[in-house]
C-alpha positions as CSV (number, residue, x, y, z in Angstrom):
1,X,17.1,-6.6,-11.1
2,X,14.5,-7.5,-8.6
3,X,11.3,-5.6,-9.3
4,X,8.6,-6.0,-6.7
5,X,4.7,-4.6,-6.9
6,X,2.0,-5.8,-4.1
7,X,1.3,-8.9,-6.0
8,X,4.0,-9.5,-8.5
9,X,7.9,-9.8,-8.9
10,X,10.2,-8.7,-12.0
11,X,13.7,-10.0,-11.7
12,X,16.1,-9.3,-14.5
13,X,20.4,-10.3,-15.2
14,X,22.2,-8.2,-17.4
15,X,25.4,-8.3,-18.6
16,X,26.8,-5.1,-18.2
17,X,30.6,-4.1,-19.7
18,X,32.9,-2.2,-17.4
19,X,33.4,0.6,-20.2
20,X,29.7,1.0,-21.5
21,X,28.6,4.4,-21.1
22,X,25.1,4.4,-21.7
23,X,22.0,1.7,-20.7
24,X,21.3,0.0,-23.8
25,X,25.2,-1.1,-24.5
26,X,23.7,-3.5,-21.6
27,X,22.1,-7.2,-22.7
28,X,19.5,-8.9,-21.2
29,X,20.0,-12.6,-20.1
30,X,17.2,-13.5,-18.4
31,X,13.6,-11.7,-17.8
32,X,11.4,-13.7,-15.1
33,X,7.8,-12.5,-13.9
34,X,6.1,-13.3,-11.2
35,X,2.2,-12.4,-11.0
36,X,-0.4,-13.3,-8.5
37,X,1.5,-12.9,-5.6
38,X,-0.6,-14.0,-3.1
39,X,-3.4,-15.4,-4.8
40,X,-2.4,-18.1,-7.7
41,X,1.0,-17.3,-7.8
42,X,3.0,-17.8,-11.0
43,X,6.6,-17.7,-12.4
44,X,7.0,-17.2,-16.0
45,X,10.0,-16.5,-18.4
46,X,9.5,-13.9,-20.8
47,X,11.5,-12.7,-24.0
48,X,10.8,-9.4,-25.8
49,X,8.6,-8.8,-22.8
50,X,6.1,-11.7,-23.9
51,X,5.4,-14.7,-21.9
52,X,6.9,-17.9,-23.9
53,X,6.8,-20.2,-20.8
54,X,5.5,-20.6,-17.2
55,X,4.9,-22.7,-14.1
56,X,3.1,-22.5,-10.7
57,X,5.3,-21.1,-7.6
58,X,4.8,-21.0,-3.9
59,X,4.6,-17.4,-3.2
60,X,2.2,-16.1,-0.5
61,X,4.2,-12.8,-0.3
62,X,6.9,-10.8,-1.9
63,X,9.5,-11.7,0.2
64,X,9.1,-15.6,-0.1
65,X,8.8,-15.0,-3.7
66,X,12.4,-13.5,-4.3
67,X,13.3,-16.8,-2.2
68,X,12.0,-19.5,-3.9
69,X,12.9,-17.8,-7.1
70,X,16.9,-17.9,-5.9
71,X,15.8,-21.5,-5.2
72,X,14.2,-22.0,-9.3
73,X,17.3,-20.4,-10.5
74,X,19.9,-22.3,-9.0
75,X,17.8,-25.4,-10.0
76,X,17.7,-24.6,-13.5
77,X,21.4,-22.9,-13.6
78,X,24.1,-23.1,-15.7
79,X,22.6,-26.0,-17.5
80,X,19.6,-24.3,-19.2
81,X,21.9,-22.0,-20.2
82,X,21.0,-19.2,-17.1
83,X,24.0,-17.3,-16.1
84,X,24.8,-18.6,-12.7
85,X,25.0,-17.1,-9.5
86,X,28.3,-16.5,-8.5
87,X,29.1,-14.5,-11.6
88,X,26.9,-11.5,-10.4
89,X,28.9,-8.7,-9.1
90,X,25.7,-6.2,-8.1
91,X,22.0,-6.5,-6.9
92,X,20.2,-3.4,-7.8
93,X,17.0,-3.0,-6.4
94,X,14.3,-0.3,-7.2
95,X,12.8,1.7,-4.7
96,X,9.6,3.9,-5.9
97,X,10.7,6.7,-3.3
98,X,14.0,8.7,-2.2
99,X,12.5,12.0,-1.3
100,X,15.1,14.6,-2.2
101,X,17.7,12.8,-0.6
102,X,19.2,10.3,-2.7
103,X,20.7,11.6,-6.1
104,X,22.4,8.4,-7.5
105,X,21.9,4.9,-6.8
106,X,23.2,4.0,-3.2
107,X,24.9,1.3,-1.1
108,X,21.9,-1.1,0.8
109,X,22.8,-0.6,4.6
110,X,20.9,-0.1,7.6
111,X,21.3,4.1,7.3
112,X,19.5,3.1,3.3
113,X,17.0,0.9,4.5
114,X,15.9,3.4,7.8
115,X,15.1,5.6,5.0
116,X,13.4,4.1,2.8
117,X,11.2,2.9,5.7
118,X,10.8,6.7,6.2
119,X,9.3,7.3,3.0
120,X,7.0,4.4,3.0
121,X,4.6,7.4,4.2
122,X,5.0,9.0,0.8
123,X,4.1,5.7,-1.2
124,X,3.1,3.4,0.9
125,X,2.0,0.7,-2.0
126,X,6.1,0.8,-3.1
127,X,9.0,1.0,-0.4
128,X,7.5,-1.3,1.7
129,X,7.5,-3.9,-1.3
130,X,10.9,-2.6,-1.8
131,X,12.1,-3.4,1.5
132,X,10.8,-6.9,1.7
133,X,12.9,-8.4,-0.9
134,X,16.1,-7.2,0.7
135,X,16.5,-9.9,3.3
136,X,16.1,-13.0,1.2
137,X,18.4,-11.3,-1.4
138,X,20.7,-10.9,0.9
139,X,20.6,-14.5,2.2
140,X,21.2,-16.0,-1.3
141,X,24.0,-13.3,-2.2
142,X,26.1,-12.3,1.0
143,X,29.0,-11.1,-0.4
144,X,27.2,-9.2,-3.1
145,X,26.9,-4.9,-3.2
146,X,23.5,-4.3,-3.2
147,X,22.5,-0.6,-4.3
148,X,18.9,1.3,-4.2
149,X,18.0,2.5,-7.6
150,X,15.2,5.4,-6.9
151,X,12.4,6.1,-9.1
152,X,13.2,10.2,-7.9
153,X,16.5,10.5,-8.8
154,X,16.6,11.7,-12.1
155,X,13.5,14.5,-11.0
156,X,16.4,15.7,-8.4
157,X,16.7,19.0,-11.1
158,X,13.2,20.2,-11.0
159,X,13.8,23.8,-10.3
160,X,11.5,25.1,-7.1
161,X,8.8,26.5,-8.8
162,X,8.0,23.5,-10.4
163,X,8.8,21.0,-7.2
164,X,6.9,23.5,-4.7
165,X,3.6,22.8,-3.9
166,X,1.1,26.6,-2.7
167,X,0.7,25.4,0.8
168,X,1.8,27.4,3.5
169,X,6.3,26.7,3.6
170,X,6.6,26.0,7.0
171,X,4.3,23.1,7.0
172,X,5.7,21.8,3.6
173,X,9.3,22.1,5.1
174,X,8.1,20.1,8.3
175,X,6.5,17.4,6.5
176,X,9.0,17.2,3.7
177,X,6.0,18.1,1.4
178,X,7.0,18.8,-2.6
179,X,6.8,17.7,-6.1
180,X,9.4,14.8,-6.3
181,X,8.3,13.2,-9.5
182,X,8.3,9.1,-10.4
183,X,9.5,6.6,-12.8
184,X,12.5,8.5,-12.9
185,X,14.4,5.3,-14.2
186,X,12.6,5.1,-17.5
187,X,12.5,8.7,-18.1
188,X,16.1,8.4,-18.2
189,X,16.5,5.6,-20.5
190,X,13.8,7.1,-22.9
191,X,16.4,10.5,-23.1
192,X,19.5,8.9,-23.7
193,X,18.4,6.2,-26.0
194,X,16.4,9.6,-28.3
195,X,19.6,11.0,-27.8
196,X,21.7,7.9,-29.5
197,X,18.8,7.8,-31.8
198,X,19.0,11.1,-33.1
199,X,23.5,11.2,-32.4
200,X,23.2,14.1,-30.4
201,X,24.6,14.3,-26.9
202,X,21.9,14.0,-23.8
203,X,22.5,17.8,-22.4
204,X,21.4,18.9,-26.3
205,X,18.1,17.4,-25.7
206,X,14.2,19.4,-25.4
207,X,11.9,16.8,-25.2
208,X,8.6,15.4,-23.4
209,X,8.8,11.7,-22.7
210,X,5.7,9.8,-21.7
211,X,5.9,6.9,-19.7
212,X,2.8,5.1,-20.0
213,X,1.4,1.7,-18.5
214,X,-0.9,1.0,-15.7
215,X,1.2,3.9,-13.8
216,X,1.5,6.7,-16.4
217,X,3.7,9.9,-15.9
218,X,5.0,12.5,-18.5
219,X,8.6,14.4,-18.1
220,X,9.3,17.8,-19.6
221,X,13.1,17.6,-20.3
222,X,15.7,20.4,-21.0
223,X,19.0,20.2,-22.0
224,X,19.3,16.7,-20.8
225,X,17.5,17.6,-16.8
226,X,14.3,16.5,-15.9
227,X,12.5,20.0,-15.4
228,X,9.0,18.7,-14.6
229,X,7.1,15.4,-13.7
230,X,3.3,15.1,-13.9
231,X,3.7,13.2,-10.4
232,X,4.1,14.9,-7.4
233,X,4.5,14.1,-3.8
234,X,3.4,10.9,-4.5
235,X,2.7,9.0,-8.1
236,X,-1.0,9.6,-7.7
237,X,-1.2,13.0,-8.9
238,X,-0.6,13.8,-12.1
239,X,-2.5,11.8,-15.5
240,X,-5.3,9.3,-15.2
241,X,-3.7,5.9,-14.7
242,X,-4.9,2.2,-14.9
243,X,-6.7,2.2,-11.4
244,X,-5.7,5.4,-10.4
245,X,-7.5,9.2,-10.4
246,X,-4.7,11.5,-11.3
247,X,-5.5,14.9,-10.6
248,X,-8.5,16.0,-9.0
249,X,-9.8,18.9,-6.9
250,X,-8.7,18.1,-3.3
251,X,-12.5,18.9,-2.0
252,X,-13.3,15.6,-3.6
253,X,-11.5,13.6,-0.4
254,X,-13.5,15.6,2.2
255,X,-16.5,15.2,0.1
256,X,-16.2,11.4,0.4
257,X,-15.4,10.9,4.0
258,X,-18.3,12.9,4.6
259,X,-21.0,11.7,2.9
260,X,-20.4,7.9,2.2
261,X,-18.8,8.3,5.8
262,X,-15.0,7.0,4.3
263,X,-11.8,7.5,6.5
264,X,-8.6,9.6,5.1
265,X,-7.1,5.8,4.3
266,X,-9.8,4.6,2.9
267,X,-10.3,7.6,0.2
268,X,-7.0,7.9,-0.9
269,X,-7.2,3.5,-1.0
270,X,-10.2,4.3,-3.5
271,X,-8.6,6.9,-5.3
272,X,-5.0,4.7,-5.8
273,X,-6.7,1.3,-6.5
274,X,-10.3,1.3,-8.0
275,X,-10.6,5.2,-9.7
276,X,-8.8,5.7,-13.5
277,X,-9.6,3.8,-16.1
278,X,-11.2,1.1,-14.0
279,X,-13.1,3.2,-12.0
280,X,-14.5,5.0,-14.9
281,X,-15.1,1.9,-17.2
282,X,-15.8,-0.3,-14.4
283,X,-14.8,-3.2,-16.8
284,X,-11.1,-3.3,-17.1
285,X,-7.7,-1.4,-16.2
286,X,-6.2,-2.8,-19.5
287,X,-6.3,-0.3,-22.5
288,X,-6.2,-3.2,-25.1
289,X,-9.4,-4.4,-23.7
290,X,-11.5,-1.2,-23.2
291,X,-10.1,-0.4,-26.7
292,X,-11.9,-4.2,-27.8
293,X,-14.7,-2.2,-26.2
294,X,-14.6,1.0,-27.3
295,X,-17.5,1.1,-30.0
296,X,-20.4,-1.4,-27.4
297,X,-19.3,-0.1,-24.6
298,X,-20.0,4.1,-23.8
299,X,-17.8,3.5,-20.2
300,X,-15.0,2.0,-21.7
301,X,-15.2,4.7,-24.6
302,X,-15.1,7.1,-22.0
303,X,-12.3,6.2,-20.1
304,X,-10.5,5.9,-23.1
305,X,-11.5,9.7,-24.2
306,X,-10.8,10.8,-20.9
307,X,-7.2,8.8,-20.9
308,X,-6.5,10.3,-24.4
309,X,-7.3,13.7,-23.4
310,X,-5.8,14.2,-20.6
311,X,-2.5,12.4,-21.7
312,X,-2.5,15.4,-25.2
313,X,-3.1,18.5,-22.4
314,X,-0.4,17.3,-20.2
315,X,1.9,17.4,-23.1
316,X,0.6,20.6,-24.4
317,X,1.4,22.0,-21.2
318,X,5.0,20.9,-21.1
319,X,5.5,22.1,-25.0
320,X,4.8,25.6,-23.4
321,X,6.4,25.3,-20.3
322,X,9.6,24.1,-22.7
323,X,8.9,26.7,-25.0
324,X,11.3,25.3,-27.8
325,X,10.7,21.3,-27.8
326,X,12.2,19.0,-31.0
327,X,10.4,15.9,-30.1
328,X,7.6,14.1,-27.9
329,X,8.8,10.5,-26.8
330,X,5.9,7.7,-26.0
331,X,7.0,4.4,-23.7
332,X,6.0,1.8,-21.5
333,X,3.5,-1.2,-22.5
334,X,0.8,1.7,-23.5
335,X,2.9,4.2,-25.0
336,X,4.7,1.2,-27.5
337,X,1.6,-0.6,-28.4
338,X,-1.2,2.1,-28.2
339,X,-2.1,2.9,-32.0
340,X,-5.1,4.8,-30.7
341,X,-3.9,7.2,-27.7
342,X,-0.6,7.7,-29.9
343,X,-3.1,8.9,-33.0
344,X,-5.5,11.1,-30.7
345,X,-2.7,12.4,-28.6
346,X,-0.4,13.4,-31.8
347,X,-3.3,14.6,-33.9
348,X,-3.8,16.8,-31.1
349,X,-0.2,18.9,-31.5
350,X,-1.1,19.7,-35.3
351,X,-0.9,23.4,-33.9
352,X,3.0,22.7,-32.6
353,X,3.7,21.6,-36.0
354,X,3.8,17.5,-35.3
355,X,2.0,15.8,-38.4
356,X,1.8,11.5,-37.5
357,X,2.7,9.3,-40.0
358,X,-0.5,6.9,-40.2
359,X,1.0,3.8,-41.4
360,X,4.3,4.2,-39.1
361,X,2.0,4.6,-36.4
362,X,0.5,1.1,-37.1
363,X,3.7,-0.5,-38.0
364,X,5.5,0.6,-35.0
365,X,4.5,-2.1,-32.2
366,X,7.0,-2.9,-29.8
367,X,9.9,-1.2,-31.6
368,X,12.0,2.4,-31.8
369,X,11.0,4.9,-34.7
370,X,9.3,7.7,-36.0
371,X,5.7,8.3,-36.0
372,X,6.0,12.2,-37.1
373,X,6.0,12.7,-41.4
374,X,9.3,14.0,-42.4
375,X,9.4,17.6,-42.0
376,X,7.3,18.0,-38.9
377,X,8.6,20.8,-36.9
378,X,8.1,18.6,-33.8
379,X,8.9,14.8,-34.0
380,X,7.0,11.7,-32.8
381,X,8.9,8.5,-31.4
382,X,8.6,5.5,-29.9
383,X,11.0,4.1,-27.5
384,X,10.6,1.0,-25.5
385,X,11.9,1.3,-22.6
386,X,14.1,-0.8,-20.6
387,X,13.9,-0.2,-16.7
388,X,16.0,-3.5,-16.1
389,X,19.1,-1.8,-18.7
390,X,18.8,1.6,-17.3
391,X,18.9,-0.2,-13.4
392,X,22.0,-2.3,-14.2
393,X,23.9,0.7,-15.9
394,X,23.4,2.6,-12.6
395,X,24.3,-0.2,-10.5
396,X,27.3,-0.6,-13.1
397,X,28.1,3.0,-12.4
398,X,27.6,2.7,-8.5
399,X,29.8,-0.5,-8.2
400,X,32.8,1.2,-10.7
401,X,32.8,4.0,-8.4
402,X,33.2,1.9,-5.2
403,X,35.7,-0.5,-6.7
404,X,33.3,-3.7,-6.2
405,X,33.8,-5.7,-9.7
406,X,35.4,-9.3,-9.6
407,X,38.5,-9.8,-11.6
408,X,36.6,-11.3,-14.6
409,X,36.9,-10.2,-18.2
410,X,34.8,-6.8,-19.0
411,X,32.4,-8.3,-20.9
412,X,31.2,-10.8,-18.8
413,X,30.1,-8.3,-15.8
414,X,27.0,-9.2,-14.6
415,X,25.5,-6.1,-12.9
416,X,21.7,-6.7,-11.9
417,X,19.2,-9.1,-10.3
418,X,17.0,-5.7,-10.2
419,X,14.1,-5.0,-8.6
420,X,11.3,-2.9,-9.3
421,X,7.5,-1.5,-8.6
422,X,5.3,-4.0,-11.2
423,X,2.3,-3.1,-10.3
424,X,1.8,-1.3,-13.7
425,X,1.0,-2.9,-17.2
426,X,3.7,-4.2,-18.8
């Protein structure tokens, strides 16, 4: 899995079997990072998503960094124990945007990569990032399928009314304008792990699942389909985020370019890369600091209310746009570790009948369970998810469906150096 953000690189192998049906039958071989892209660039090897090792590497853009980490890995493979390069038999790489037009991962060619050029418009910090690592991946695996894994995918169900913004139709339908929804890929794992969890089919399913890093997003889930996204047209909208506003009233951008004399670019720059929880606490982006903070610090207490609040009334609102919900479903670096917004937010839904389990709710760091007491009409969990497992598996699926695999044993497919959108906490 290649992974790429404006600054960083996560690349991922997994070993996928030909007959697993679901993500997490999938095991993770190797987990490399790549921060400071750019600036002091470097490559460390994580486990469990924590650092245990790293080392300086040359990387002045994205695209040189996928190279010289083909470069590293064939230097340190198969005799570190790495898997080694000929065994992989599919390079998925995520892509932040599909519009409405890609349902299912698909096949890297030059029809693929004119449209994900095309939506660059719609989120400009992720396809072009996407797009970038394509040529040195292909360089270093020629022969290998390459699919597209898109963030919107699993949003393709939102009914109309949901996905259709109150502008007038014929300029939405021009400009392609609607509610698409984002981080589709973990909002899928997060389902179909609860569902494993709790041995119930997928399609028997009424949750919420929260996706929550430096990019945050919440999905209201029925019957197995993503029925709403708290992102929109592009991941800005939606909850405050790490360095960016969320939801705000729309005058605020004319405002701006009027009075502190700003250009269209320049607003929506401000409002995708210093607004949120930065912008607010004007101290950090990183909840675990502002939380170190919290009791010196009214800013970074703010931000944090603001975070907590806003994350509980998006929820609410699904829980009544659901009507009948069994369970709420936190993930992502916040969502697993974040003993605070998972207190406030829960303590919130007393009135929906979810009571949180104190002491499960410090316990549970960085692993599945149950932060609801026994007998709560609506359930609390955490679910760490796995972007990388959920990738491969749709890669696996892609690649059994156009007859791609080698003639090697089932259970040593290889199906992902992936590629996704790290510029989120982690």
């Amino acid at each position: 899995m290649l992974n790429p953000g404006g600054n960083s690189l996560k690349v991922q192998l997994v070993r996928c079997h030909s007959t697993q049906r679901h993500a997490y039958d999938g095991e993770e071989l190797l987990s490399v990072s790549i921060e400071g892209i750019g600036k002091e660039p470097r490559l460390s090897l994580l486990q469990d998503k924590a650092k245990y090792a790293s080392e300086p590497i040359e990387a002045e853009n994205v695209e040189q960094a996928v190279a010289n980490f083909l470069r590293w890995w064939q230097n340190h493979a198969p005799g570190d124990g790495f898997p080694r390069s000929m065994d992989i038999d599919g390079i998925a790489v995520r892509v932040v945007h599909g519009g409405h037009d890609f349902e299912k991962p698909a096949l890297i060619d030059d029809q693929v990569i004119a449209k994900i050029v095309e939506f660059e418009k719609l989120a400009p910090l992720h396809n072009k990032s996407s797009v970038e690592v394509l040529a040195p991946a292909r360089s270093g695996f020629p022969e290998t399928p390459m699919f597209a894994v898109f963030d919107t995918a699993f949003h393709r169900t939102m009914p109309d009314y949901a996905s259709t913004y109150p502008i007038p139709a014929e300029l939405a339908e021009r400009h392609q304008i609607r509610r698409y929804g984002f981080h589709g890929i973990s909002h899928r794992y997060l389902l179909e792990r609860y569902a494993h969890l709790t041995k119930r089919e997928p399609r028997e399913c009424n949750i919420v699942t929260m996706h929550l890093e430096s990019g945050c997003s919440i999905t209201a889930i029925e019957r197995g389909r993503s029925v709403d996204n708290t992102m929109g047209l592009t991941p800005l909208e939606g909850l405050m985020m790490g360095t960016r506003s969320g939801d705000i009233d729309p005058s605020i951008v004319a405002l701006l370019m009027r009075e502190e004399h700003l250009t269209v670019d320049e607003v929506i720059g401000l409002l995708n890369k210093k607004s949120g929880l930065m912008g607010v606490s004007e101290t950090s982006l990183d909840t675990r600091i502002l939380m170190e903070e919290y009791d010196s610090n009214p800013k970074a207490k703010l931000a944090m209310n603001m975070f907590t609040y806003r994350l509980r009334k998006a929820v609410g609102a699904y829980l009544a746009a659901l009507g009948s919900v069994e369970a709420i479903v936190f993930g992502g670096g916040i969502g697993e570790n974040g003993v605070f917004v998972r207190k406030l937010v829960c303590e919130g839904l007393r009135a929906f009948g979810l009571e949180i389990d104190k002491e499960a709710n410090e316990r549970l760091i960085d692993r599945e369970g149950i932060l609801s007491q026994p007998g709560s009409r609506l359930e609390a969990w955490v679910i760490p998810t796995e972007e990388g497992l959920e990738m491969a598996h749709e890669c696996l699926e892609a690649i059994s469906v156009s007859g791609s695999f080698r003639s090697a044993e089932p259970d040593s497919q290889v199906a992902g150096a992936t590629s996704s959108v790290a510029g989120h906490l982690r």
